[in-house]
C-alpha positions in Angstrom: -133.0 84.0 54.2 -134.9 82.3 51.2 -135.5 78.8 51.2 -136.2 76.5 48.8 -140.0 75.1 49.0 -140.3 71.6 50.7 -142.4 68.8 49.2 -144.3 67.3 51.8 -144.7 63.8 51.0 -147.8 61.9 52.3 -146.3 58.2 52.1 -143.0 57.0 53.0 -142.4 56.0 49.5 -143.1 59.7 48.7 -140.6 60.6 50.9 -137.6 58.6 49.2 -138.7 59.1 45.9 -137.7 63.0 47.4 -134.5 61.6 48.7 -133.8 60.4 45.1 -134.6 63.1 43.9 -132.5 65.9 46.0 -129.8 63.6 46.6 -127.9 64.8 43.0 -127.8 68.1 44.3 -125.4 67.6 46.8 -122.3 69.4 46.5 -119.4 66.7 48.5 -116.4 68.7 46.7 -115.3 71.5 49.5 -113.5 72.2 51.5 -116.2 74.6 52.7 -115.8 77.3 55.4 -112.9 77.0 57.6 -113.5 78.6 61.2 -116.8 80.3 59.8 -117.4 83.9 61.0 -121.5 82.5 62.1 -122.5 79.3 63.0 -126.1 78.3 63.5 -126.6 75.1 65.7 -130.7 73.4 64.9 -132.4 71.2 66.7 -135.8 70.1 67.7 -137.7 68.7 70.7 -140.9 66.6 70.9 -143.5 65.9 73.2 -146.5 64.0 72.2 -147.8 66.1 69.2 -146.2 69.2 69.6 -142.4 70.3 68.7 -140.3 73.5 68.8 -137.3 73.9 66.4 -134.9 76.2 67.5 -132.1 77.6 65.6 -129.2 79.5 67.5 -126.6 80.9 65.9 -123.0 82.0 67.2 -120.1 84.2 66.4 -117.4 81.5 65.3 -114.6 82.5 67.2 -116.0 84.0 70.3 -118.7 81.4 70.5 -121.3 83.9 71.7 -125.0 84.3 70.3 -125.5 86.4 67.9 -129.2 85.4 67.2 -132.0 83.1 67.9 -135.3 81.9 66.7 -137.8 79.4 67.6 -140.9 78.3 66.3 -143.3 75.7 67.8 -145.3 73.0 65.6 -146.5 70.1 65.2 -144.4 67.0 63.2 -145.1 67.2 59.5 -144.0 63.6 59.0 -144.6 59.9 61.1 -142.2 57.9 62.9 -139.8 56.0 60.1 -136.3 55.9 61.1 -134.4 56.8 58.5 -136.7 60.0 57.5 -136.7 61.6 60.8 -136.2 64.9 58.6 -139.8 65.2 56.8 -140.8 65.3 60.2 -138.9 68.7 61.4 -138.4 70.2 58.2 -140.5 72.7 57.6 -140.3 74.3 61.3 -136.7 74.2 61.1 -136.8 76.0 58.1 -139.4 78.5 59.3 -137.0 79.3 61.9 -133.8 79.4 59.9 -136.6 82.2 57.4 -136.6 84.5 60.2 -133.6 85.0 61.0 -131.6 88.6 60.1 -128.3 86.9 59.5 -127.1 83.8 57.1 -124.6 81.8 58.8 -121.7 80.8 57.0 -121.7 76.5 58.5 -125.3 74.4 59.7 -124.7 72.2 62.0 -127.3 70.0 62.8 -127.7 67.4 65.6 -127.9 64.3 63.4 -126.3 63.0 60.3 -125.7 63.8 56.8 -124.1 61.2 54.3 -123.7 58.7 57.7 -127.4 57.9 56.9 -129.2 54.3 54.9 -130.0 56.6 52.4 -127.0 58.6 52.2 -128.9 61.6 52.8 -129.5 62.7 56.5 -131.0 66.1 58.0 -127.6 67.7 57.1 -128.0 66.8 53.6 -131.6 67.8 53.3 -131.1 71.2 54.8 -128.2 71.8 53.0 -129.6 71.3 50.1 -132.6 73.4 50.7 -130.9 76.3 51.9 -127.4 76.2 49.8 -125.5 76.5 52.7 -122.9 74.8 54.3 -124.4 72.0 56.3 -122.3 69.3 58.6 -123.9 66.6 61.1 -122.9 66.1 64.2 -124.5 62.7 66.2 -124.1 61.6 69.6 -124.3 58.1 68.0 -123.7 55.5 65.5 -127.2 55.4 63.2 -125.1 53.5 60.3 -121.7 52.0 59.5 -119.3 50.3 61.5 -116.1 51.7 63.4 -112.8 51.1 65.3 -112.6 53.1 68.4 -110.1 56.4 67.7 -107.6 57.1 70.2 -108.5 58.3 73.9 -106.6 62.2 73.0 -109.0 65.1 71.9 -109.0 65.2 67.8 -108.2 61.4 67.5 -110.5 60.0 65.0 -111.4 56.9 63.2 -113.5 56.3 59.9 -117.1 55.6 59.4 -117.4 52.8 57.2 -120.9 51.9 55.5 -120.9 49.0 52.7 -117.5 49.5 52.6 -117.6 53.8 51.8 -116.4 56.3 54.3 -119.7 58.4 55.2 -118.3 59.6 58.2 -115.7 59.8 61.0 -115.9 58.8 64.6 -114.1 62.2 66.4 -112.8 62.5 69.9 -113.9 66.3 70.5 -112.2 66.2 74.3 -109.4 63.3 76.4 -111.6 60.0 77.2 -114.6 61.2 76.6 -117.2 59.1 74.0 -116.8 60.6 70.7 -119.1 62.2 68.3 -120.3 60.6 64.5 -119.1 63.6 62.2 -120.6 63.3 58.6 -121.0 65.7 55.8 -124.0 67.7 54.5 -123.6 70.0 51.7 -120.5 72.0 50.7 -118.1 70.6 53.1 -115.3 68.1 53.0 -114.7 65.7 55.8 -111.6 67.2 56.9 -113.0 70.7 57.1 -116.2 70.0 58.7 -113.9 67.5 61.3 -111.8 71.1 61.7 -114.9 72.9 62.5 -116.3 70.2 65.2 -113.2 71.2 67.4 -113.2 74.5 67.1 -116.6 74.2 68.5 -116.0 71.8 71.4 -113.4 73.9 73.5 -114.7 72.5 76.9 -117.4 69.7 76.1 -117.8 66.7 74.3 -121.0 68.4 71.7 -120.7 71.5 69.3 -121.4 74.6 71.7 -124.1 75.0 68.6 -125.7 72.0 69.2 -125.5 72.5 73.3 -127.4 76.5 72.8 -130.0 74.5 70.2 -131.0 71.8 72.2 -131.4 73.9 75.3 -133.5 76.8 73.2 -135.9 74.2 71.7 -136.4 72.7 74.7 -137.5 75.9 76.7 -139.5 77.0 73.3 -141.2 73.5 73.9 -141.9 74.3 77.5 -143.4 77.1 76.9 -145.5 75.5 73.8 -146.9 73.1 76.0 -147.9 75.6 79.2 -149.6 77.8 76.5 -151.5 74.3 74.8 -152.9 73.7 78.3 
């Protein structure tokens, strides 16, 4: 898979002047793929100065992996909440290079328009690779909420000055729900679809579940071989 080039900005001004500038791009139309043949789940884990991003991908309807990549690194980007995503960027998408198949959906473990700048992880990736792209958060990171119902696929809308930029999903029966937002090249409703299809048994995407525990063995590892 070819990816577009990243800037790499050296400021945090740089880096929203990039969010400016990408932020056109976006493609909010749809519907985007319903039940996707391949799904890739990214994520990254930290500790201190090192990272691994791991990118797992699964057949869509069996749920099985179909491939997997890591890659270890270092952050590319400080500490500023809000643009978590120049930090992970360019292993994630060293990763996502290397892998033999192009998934049809991206879901990433963050947010996409639920974001202060209107344009989370989801967005950035999705932009960069022309894919699909949808977040998923285990959290609120913007907006405001009334709780949805206590049944698996109640939901609820995300407001944010007063704009929907998300919607608060019960993936399974009284269990806290998940912050769906869109990306790139999905509609709400679709991407909303997608989360449950994904969440037979637990509360988080069985992408995100296989991503975060790849990148966190990938970082394991990093670290043993750094000492």
């Amino acid at each position: 898979m070819k990816i577009c080039s990243i800037a790499a900005p050296a400021t945090a001004q740089e880096a929203e002047a990039i969010q400016d500038a990408l932020r056109p791009r976006l493609d909010l139309t749809g519907p985007g793929p319903r039940d996707p043949a391949l799904v890739a789940g990214v994520d990254v884990a930290y500790a201190d100065d090192l990272l691994a991003a791991a990118v797992v991908v699964l057949d869509g309807t069996s749920l099985d992996v179909v491939e997997q990549v890591t890659v270890p690194g270092r952050p590319a980007f400080g500490y500023v909440p809000g643009l978590l995503a120049f930090r992970e960027l360019p292993s994630l998408v060293d990763a996502l290079e290397r892998l033999t198949v192009t998934p049809d959906l991206i879901v990433c473990d963050g947010y996409g328009l639920a974001h202060p700048r209107r344009f989370g992880l989801a967005c950035h990736l999705g932009v960069l690779t022309g894919l699909p792209t949808i977040g998923v958060g285990k959290t609120a990171f913007v907006g405001s909420f009334e709780p949805p119902g206590r049944e698996r696929g109640s939901w609820s809308e995300l407001l944010l000055d007063g704009q929907v930029v998300g919607r608060v999903l019960r993936t399974q029966d009284g269990v806290k729900p998940v912050f769906v937002s869109v990306g790139h090249r999905v509609d709400l409703e679709t991407a909303c679809h997608d989360v449950l299809t994904l969440t037979p048994r637990h509360r988080l995407p069985e992408t995100t579940r296989a991503a975060d525990r790849l990148s966190r063995s990938a970082l394991k590892a990093a670290l043993a071989a750094s000492t």
